[in-house]
Phi, psi and omega in degrees: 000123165290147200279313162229167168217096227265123192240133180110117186214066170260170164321301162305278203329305173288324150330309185287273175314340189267333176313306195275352158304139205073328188254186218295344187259010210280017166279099149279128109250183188203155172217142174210154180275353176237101176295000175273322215265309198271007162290294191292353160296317196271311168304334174273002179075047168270317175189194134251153182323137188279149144295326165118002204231297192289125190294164189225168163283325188195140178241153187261157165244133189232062170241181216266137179304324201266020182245349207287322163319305188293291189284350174276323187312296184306304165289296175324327171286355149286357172046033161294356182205171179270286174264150164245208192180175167176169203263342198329151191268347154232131199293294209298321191304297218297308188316319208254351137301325193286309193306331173278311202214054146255148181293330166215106157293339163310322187268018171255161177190130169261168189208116189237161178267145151270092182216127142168193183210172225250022170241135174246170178091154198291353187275024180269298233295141191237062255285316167252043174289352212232004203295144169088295196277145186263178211231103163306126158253133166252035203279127136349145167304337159220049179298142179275147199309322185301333196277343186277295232274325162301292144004298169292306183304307157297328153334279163336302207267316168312323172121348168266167187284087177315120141265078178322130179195145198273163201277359182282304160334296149338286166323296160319329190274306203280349186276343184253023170245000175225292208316268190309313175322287196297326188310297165331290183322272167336325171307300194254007148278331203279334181283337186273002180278317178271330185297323197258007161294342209275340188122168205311314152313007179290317207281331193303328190279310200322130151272170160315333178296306173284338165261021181260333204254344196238033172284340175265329180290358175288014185277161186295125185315297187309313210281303189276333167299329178300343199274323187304268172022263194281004176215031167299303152018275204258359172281329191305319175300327191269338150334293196295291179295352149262352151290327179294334178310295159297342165244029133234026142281316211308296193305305192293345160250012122005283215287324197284333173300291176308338165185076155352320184258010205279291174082047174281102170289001172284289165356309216257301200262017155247035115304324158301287188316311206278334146312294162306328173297324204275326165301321198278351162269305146354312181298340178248004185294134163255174203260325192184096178069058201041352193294143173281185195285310183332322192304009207214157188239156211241133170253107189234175210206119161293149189202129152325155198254071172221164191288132178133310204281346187289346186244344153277338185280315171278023173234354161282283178333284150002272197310336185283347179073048170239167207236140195291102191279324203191160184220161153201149208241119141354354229222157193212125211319139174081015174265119167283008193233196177177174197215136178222126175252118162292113195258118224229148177271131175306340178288326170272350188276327166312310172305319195291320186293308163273357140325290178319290147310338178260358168275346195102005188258168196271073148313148185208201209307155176246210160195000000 
């Protein structure tokens, strides 16, 4: 018997197995319905191949949310495992499939991670994608306590923070903390298609900015349409409010268009406002182990576009002994230089700044 057994060898899936290798869970199989996918899974040491035969302790289901049901449902009448899970980005469909036509719904519990990237597949999969982040346990009024509690426990072994939470509760959480990002993202990439039409120098101008804000839109279509789907529910509304939102900036800069020398200071500070609103949410995203951004103080530093300088600059850091929480990089293709800011326990970014500088590196505004 295998600890687990992961069906589905995507990104979670492979993800999952390459995590729990070494650890208290660490007998993997795996199985996928595309023998390419669960080859190149195995090859990367994520498990080995099920035979369709040998029991597992738990089984994970990593397949597309409209297949999930359907596949927890199959395999538990194959009686293979003691508990099952599964990763879907949305809970209430699958739960409420498991409640209708599983043989014990007690041994089922769902879980999904917030974890992932906007590349699929196995050769995407990241043995620490899950380190840090947290893991929705979902269990029904009458998932069995052993079965919550296994549940936690893969969570665990992965390296992320089980959160119990009901899966309605859930849904509702992941559309305006996943759902809509993408929908946004996917939006204002969707503009650069008519736009980049005008011609080759349009794309030429694009900054970081745009590739920071349309970065969800590489996500896979088949996928999110099933998730949009299957969580309509509760995204549509928050659709319908952030268009009203945008269409009265629309209107309000419409009016600032229409007359430009006008200088209406209601104009000016309800633009303002709109603004503002959006720094005070930005302010609560968090950052690192939950901490927001205020927790951490940002260094950044110019750097040349060569092999090398980003691992001597975090090995400057290092040496001066302050430890790095977090970084984020800058840079935008055909540009020879990039800026990298380093996120710093605030107490350390003055040392870290003069370290730096006093190493040769081009530190510049901090924040």
């Amino acid at each position: 018997m295998s600890d687990v057994l992961v069906v589905g060898c995507g990104l979670l899936g492979t993800s999952i197995g390459l995590a729990l290798q070494g650890s208290e869970l660490g007998d993997i199989t795996l199985w996928d319905s595309q023998p390419d996918a669960l080859n190149l899974a195995a090859s990367r040491g994520a498990g080995r191949a099920w035979d369709g035969a040998e029991q597992a302790s738990l089984v994970v289901v990593a397949v597309p949310p409209d297949l999930t049901g359907e596949e927890l449902i199959r395999l538990q009448k194959l009686d293979v495992a003691q508990t099952y899970t599964h990763v879907a980005s949305v809970q209430s469909q699958v739960e409420a499939e498991v409640k209708a036509f599983s043989p014990d719904p007690s041994r089922v519990v769902g879980g999904h991670p917030l974890a992932g990237r906007e590349v699929s597949g196995p050769g995407a999969a990241l043995a620490d994608l899950f380190v840090g982040r947290p893991w929705a346990v979902c269990p029904h009024a009458g998932a069995a306590d052993d079965a919550v509690d296994a549940v936690a426990r893969l969570a665990r072994a992965c390296g992320a923070v089980p959160l119990q939470v009901p899966s309605d509760e859930h849904d509702a959480a992941v559309a305006l903390l996943s759902h809509v990002p993408q929908v946004a993202a996917s939006a204002v990439a969707g503009l650069l298609v008519e736009r980049a039409a005008g011609g080759p120098w349009v794309m030429d101008l694009a900054g970081p900015g745009l590739v920071d804000t349309t970065r969800l839109a590489a996500s896979s279509a088949a996928l999110w349409t099933e998730v949009l789907r299957a969580n309509a529910e509760h995204v549509a509304p928050l659709v319908a409010r952030l268009a009203e939102d945008l269409s009265r900036l629309s209107g309000l800069l419409a009016r600032i268009a229409a007359e430009p020398e006008a200088g209406d200071q209601a104009l000016r500070e309800a633009l303002s406002d709109f603004l503002l609103r959006g720094n005070a949410g930005r302010e609560l995203v968090p950052v690192k182990r939950g901490e927001l951004a205020g927790a951490f103080a940002g260094v950044r530093v110019d750097l040349p576009d060569e092999p090398g300088q980003l691992a001597d600059l975090l090995r400057a850091a290092g040496d001066a002994g302050v430890n790095v929480e977090d970084l984020r990089v800058e840079h935008v293709p055909g540009r020879p230089r990039g800026v990298v800011e380093l996120l710093v326990a605030p107490a350390s970014a003055g040392l870290l700044r003069s370290a730096l500088a006093a190493a040769g590196w081009h530190v510049t505004l901090s924040t």
